[in-house]
N, C-alpha and C positions, 0 to 999 in steps of 0.2 A: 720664686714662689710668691704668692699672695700674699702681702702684708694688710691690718687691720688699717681701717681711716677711722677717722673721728667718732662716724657713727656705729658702725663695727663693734670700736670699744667701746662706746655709750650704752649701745644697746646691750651686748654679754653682758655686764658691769648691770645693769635694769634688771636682767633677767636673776642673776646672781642676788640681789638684794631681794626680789620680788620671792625667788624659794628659798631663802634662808626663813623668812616668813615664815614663811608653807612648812617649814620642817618645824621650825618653833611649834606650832601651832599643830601639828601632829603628837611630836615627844609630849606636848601638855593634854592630850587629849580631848582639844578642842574641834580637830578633826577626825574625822575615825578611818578606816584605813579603806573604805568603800569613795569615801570623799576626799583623799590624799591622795586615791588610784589615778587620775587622770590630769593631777598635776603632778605629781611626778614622774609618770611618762613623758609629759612634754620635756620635760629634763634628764631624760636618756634613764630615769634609776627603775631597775625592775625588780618585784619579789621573786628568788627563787628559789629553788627546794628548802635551803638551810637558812640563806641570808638576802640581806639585798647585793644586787649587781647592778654597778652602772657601769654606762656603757659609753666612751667617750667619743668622739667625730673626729675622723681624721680624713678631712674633703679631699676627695680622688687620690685616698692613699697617699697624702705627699707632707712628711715630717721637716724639720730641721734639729741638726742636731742639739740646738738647747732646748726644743721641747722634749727631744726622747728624753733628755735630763729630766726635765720636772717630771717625765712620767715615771722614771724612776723612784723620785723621791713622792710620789704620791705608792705607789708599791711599798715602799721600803714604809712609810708612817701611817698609810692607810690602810695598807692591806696586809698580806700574808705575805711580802717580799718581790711578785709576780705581775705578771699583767698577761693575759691572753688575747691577742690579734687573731682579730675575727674576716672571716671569707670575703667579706662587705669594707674591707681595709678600713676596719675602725680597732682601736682595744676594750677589754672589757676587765673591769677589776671585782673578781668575785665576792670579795669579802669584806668592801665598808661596811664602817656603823652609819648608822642613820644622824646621828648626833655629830660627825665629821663630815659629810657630803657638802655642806655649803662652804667648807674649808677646801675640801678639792676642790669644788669648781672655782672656787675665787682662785688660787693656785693655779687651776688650767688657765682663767681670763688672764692671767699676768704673762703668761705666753701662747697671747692670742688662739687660746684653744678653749671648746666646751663640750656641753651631751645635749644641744638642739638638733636634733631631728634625726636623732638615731633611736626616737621609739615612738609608740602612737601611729595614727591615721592620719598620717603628714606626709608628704615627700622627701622621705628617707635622704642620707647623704647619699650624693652623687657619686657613683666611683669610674673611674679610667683604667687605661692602661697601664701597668704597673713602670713600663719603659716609656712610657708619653716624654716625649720631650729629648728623648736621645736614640732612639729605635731607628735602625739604619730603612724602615720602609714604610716610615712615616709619611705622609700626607701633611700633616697640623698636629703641634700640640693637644689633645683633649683635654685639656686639664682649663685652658684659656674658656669654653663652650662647659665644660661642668661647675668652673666657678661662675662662671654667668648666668647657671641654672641655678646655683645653691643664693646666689642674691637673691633672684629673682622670687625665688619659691618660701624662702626665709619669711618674711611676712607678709604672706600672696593672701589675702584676708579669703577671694572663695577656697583654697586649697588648706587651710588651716583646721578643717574636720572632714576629712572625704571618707567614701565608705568602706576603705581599709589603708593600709599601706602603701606605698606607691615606691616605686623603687625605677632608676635610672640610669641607664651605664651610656659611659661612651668611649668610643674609638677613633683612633688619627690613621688607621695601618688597614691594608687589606687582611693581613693576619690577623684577628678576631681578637686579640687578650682579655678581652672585658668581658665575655660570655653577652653580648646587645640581643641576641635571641633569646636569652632565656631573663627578662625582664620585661618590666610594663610597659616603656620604650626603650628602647634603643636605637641608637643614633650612628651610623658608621658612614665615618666622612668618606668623599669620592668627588673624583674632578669631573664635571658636564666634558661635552666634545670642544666648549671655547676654552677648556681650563679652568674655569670658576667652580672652587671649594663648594660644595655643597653640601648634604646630610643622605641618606638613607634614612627611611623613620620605616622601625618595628615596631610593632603595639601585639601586646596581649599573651607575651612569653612570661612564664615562669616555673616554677619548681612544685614544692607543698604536695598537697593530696592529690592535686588534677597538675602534674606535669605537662607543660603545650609549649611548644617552638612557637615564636610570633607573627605577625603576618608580616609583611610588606603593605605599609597602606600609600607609599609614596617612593618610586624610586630615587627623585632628586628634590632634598627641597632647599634653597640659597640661603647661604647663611643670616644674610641680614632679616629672613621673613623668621627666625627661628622662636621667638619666644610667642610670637600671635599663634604660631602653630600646636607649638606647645601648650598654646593657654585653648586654642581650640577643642584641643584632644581630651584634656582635663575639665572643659565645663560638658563635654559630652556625657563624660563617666560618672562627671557631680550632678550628673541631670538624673541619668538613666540607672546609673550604678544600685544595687542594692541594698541596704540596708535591714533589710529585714530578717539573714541569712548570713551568717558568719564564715560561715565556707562557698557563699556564693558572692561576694561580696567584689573580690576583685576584678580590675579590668579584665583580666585572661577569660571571664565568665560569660563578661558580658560582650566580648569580641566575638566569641561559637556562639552564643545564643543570638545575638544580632546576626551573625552573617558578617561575612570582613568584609562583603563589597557594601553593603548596607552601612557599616559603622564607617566606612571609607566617606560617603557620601554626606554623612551627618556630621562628620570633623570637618570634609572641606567645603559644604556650605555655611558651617558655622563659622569659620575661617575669613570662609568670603567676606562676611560680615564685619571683621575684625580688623582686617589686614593692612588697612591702609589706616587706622585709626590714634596710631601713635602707640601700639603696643608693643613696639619693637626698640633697640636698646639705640640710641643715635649711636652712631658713628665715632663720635668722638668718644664715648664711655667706655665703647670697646675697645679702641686702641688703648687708653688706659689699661683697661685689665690687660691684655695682651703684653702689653709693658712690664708687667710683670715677671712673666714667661720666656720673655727674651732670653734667649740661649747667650750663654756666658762666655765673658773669652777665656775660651782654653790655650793656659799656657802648651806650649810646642813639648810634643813630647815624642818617644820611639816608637816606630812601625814596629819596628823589628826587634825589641831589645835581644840580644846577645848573653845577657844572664837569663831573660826569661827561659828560654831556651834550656842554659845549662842548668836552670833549679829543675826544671821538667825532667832531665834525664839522672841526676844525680837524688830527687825526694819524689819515690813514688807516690807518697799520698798527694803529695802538690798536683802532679800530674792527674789525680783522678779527681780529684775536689776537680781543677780546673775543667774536666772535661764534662763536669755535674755543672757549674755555677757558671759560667763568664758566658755571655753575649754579644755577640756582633753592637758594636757603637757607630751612630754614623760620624764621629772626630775621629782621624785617623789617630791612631798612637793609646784609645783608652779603649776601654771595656766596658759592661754592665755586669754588676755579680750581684749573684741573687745568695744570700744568706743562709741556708736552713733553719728554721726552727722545730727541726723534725730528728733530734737526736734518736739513737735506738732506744727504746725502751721509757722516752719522755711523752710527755703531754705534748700530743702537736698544735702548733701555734702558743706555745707558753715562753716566757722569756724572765728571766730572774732581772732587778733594779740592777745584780752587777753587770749581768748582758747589756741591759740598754742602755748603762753607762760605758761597755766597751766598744758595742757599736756605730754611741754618739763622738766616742774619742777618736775612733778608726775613720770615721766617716768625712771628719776633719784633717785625719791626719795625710789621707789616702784617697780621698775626696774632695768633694766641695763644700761638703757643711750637711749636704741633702740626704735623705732616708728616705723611702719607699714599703709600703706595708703594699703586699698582695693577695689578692687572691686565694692562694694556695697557702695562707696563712705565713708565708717568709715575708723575710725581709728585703731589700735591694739598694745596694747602693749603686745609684748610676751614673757615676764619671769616675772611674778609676782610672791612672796610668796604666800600662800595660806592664812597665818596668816597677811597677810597685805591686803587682800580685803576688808575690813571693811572700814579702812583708806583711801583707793584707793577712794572707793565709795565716802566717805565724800566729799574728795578732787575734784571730778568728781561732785558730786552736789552745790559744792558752783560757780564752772566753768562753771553752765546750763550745764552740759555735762555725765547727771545721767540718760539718758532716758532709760528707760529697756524694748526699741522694738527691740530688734537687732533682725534677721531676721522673723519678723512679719508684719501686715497691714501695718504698718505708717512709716516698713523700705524702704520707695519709694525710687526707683533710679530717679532719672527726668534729662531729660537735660537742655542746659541754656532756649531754646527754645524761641518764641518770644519774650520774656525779652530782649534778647540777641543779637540772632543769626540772622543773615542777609538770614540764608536758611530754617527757619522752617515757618510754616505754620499756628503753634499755641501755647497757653500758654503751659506750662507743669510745672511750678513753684505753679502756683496759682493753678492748680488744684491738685498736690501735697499736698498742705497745707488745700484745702478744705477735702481732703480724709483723711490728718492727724487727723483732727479736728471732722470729723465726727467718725474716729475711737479711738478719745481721752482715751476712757476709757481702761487703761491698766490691769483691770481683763477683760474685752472683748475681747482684742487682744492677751492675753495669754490661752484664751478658745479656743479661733479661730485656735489658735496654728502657725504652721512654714507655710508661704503663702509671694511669693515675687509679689510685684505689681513694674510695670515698665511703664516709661514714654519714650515717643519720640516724640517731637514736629513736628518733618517730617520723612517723608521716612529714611533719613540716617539712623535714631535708633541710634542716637548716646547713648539715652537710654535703650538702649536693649531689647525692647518689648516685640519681637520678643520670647526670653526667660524666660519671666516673665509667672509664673504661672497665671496671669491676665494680659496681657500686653496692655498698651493704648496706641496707636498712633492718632498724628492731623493729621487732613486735613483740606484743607481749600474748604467749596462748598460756591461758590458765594459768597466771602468776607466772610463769617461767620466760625467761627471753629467751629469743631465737631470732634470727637473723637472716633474710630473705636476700637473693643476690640475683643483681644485674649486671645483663653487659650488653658493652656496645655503645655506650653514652658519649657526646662529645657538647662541648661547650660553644665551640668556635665557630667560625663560618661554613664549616661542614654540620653544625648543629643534628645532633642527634638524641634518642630518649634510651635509655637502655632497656632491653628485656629482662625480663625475670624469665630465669632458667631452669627455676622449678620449686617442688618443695624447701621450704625454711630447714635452718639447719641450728641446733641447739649453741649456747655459749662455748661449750669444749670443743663443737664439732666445726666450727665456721675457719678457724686457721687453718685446716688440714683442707675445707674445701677449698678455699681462697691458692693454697701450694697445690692443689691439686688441678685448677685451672691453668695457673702459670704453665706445671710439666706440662699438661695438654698444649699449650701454645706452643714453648719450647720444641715440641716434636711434629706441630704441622707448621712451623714458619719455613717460610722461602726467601734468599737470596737475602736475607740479613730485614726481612719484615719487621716494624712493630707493630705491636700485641692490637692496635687497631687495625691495619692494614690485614692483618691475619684474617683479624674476625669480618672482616667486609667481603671478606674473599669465601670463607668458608661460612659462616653464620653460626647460628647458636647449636645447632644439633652435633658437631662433633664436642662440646664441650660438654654439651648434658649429658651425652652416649655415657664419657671417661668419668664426670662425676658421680652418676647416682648408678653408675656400676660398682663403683670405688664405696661408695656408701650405703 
């Protein structure tokens, strides 16, 4: 993984001294909290319902296990014990003081961690694949091309106030894990017909109020042209982009109101302009980074162990955890296991200082040191023996952190929502935990089979609803929450937006519709379908017939 250089630590260690300042100068009331708003966003800290929340960078999801330490120990003395991993593979700690924040971040800078550009009208952290770097159908590392973006963009002086947030994923694998559709760009690597790594570039995907799949503005573009292209596309949006309109503000906006062959036109002649100019990264900086990323030697380990095998028939739970969490590895002999943070009846994506202290221990003991934040708000560790799964598991049950729903019923995304957040509309936590619980039983939720259910408490989606094979969003009608439901949504390279399937359904009533979709599947699936394959086949109408005769 990426280690800090000189200037790295210069700069956090700048930044760290410069809002200690900034806070000083708030607690004494010399700032007011109108004029503290836009420097402390630059620093990840946000106001929300109750407290402030910062929100810390964890660049293309990729931990080691002595920073999940410190982040324990910022949980454990800053906070309320917790830290919550967010869909964006960053954490968020809900409940600093204000009066401690320049002591966490100095704490993060001592293991090369901080909260630069996970808030504001910046270019957000970059995030990857959650398996980048060990995914048996991998292309490239993405993690080598998203720390390349995250320098780049760090102190890009035009991109340092754009007319909203900017968000960037990327991909090494033709299987999609980064959701590249549904962002501002997205990049998904692929070989020309001579073999040379190239990009795909998406532009103008995202979620919020105006959900949009992104265009294709370039089927191949070479890796070495990648940052003038990037910079092309960014001074289009800094040109043209809105300002004046907070919901119209984003690229997604201004890609439908331009026309994509039009915006296509005005990035690659601005490009033209650029390209040969020296805005690309020489050759030699890259293999540096890349250096980085170098795949590690893996001690020799078993294809086949011989005890894996007999834990499987002799510990049922082993067997169904593993059939939830492990991943194909391209090293023969290991695995990838994806962690849960979705116990029944908990806050999904929440993790207690003793979790991330067992995770950081197991990670080392059973691994190679490396953590992985997803997505889907788990965790990942990606090089396990194969003959150490059993162990792993143990380890992982005596931590609560054994649940073997990875991506099933109870693996809900939810945002902080009315708990929390000062802009949502409605719970999305509690109803999370009611859907866990009524889906408790884990030979049901392994019949059910692969089925992602997504939460968003408002319009933003900072849940991703939007893409959830059942996606539920609040609303609020005349003070009361209710809960509006889509299906059909997909993230991947099959990219798709879900429908809404009809009238909203009150807080009590939304568990019973949510069970009452499932049995609908349940009784038209074929030949062992999942809950997507069903619904492409039949569409929305047999589910609405069953639900709002039901209701």
């Amino acid at each position: 993984m990426y280690r800090y250089d000189e200037f790295d630590a210069d700069f956090v260690a700048q930044r760290v001294a410069q809002f200690s300042g900034q806070v000083a100068r708030r607690l004494s009331g010399e700032l007011s909290e109108d004029e503290f708003k836009p420097l402390r966003l630059m620093n990840g800290l946000y106001l929300q319902l109750h407290a402030y929340m910062l929100r810390v960078a964890i660049p293309y999801g990729t931990l080691s296990a002595t920073q999940m330490r410190r982040l324990a120990v910022i949980a454990r003395e800053h906070d309320r014990g917790y830290g919550h991993f967010t869909t964006r593979q960053n954490i968020q700690f809900n409940w600093p003081k204000l009066a401690e924040v320049p002591a966490i971040l100095d704490k993060l800078a001592e293991v090369e961690m901080h909260a630069i550009q996970t808030s504001g009208n910046c270019i957000r952290n970059v995030t990857a694949d959650q398996f980048a770097g060990v995914a048996e159908d991998e292309i490239e590392d993405p993690r080598i091309t998203a720390e390349i973006i995250r320098q780049w963009s760090s102190l890009h002086p035009e991109f340092t106030f754009l007319p909203r947030k900017f968000k960037i994923a990327v991909t090494g694998a033709p299987n999609d894990r980064a959701a590249v559709r549904f962002h501002d760009i997205g990049l998904q690597m692929l070989r020309d017909e001579n073999g040379e790594v190239g990009f795909e570039v998406w532009v103008g995907g995202g979620q919020g109020r105006t959900p949009v799949i992104a265009e294709r503005i370039r089927g191949f573009l070479p890796k070495r042209y990648l940052l003038s292209y990037l910079d092309a596309i960014l001074r289009v949006y800094n040109m043209l982009g809105r300002r004046d309109n907070l919901y119209k503000a984003r690229i997604k906006i201004l890609v439908q109101q331009t026309g994509v062959e039009e915006f296509t036109r005005l990035v690659e002649e601005e490009w033209q302009q650029i390209k040969d100019r020296g805005f690309d990264l020489p050759e030699a900086e890259r293999r540096r980074i890349e250096a980085y990323f170098a795949p590690p030697a893996y001690p020799a380990a078993e294809t086949h162990p011989a005890a894996l095998r007999a834990a499987e028939d002799s510990d049922p739970g082993f067997a169904q955890w593993l059939q939830a969490s492990l991943a194909e590895h391209r090293e023969p002999g290991y695995g990838i296991v994806t962690i849960s943070l979705k116990p029944i009846g908990g806050a999904p994506g929440d993790a207690t200082a003793e979790q991330m202290e067992a995770v950081a221990d197991l990670a080392e003991r059973y691994g190679l040191g490396e953590i992985r934040v997803s997505h889907e708000q788990n965790l990942v560790l990606p090089d396990v023996r194969l003959s150490d799964l059993h162990a792993l598991y143990q380890g992982l049950l005596d931590a609560g952190l054994a649940t073997a729903n990875v991506g099933l019923v109870s693996d809900i995304i939810a945002c902080p929502g009315l708990d929390y957040c000062n802009l949502a509309n409605a719970r999305s936590i509690p109803v999370a935990q009611r859907l866990g619980e009524r889906f408790a039983d884990l030979d049901r939720q392994h019949e059910i089979g692969p089925l992602k259910v997504k939460i968003s408490g408002c319009i933003n989606a900072c849940g991703h609803h939007h893409v959830g094979d059942i996606g539920i969003l609040g609303v609020d009608r005349k003070g009361e929450e209710f809960y509006q439901i889509t299906l059909g949504g997909r993230p991947d390279e099959q990219a798709a937006i879900g429908k809404i399937i009809g009238p909203s359904f009150s807080y009590d009533e939304v568990t019973d519709a949510v069970d009452n979709i499932v049995e609908t599947y349940l009784g038209l699936r074929q030949d062992g379908e999942t809950f997507a394959e069903a619904y492409r086949r039949v569409g929305l109408d047999p589910f609405k017939e069953k639900l709002y005769a039901a209701h």
